[in-house]
C-alpha positions in Angstrom: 0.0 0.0 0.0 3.0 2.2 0.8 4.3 1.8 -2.7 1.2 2.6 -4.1 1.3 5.7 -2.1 4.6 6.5 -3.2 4.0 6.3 -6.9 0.9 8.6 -7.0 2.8 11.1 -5.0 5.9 10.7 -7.1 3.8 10.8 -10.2 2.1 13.9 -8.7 4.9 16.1 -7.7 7.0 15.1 -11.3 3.9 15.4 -13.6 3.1 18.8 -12.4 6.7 20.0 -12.5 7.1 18.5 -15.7 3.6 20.7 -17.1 4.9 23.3 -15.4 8.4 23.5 -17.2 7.5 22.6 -20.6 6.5 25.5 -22.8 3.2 25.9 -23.7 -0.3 24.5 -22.6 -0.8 20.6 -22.2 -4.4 20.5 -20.4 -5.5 17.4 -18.5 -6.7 17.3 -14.8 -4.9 15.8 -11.9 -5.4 12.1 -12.9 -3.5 12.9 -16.4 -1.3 14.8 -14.6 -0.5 11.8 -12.2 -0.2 9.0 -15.0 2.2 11.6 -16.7 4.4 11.7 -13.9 3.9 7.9 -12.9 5.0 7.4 -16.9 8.0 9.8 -16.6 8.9 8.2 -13.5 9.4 4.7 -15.3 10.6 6.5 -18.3 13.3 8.5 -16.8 14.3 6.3 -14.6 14.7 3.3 -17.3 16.8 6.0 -19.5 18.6 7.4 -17.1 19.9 4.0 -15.2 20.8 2.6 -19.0 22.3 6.1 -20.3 24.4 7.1 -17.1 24.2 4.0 -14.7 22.6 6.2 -12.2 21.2 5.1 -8.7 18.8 8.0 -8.6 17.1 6.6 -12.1 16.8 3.5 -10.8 15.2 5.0 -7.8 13.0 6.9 -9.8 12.3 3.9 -11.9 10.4 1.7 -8.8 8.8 5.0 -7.4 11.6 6.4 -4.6 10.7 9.5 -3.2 14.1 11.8 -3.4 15.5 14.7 -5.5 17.1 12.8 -8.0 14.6 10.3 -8.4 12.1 13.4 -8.8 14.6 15.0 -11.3 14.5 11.7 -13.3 11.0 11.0 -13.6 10.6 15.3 -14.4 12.6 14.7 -17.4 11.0 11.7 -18.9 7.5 13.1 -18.2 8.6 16.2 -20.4 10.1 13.9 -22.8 6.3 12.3 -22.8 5.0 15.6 -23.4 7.5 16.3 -26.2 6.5 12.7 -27.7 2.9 13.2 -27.5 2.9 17.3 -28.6 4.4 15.2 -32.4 2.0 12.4 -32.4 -0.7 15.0 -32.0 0.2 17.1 -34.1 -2.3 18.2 -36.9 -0.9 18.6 -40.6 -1.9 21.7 -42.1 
C-alpha cells in the first residue's frame, strides 16, 4: 500500500513540475497529470539507469521519493509531453 502511495505522490509532484516547465499549454486534470508523472517516472528512470548508470534513475524507476529520483521521472514526463505534442500534431 505504501508503494502505491509513493507512486501517485511521485507521479504527482513530477507530472506537475514536468507541465509546469514545458513551454506551452498541455491541459489534462490531476489524474492525467499523475499517469504523466507515474509514466516519466518509469521512463526517466529506465533511461537514465541505462544512459548514465545512475542510482537516482533507478530509484526513480520503482517510485523512490528523493531529489534525483524526482529530477529523473521530471525529465522523462517532459520527454512524454514532447512525444505526444508530435503524435498529436495536426498537418496543415
Amino acid at each position: 500500500m505504501g508503494n502505491i502511495i509513493a507512486w501517485l505522490v511521485l507521479g504527482l509532484i513530477a507530472g506537475a513540475l514536468a507541465k509546469f516547465f514545458y513551454p506551452g499549454h498541455q491541459g489534462g486534470g490531476i489524474l492525467s497529470t499523475i499517469i504523466l508523472g507515474i509514466l516519466g517516472a518509469v521512463l526517466g528512470g529506465y533511461l537514465g539507469q541505462v544512459l548514465l548508470g545512475s542510482g537516482s534513475a533507478a530509484a526513480a524507476s520503482v517510485g523512490a521519493l528523493s531529489i534525483g529520483s524526482v529530477l529523473f521521472a521530471v525529465l522523462g514526463a517532459m520527454l512524454l509531453i514532447f512525444i505526444w505534442g508530435l503524435l498529436t500534431r495536426r498537418a496543415v
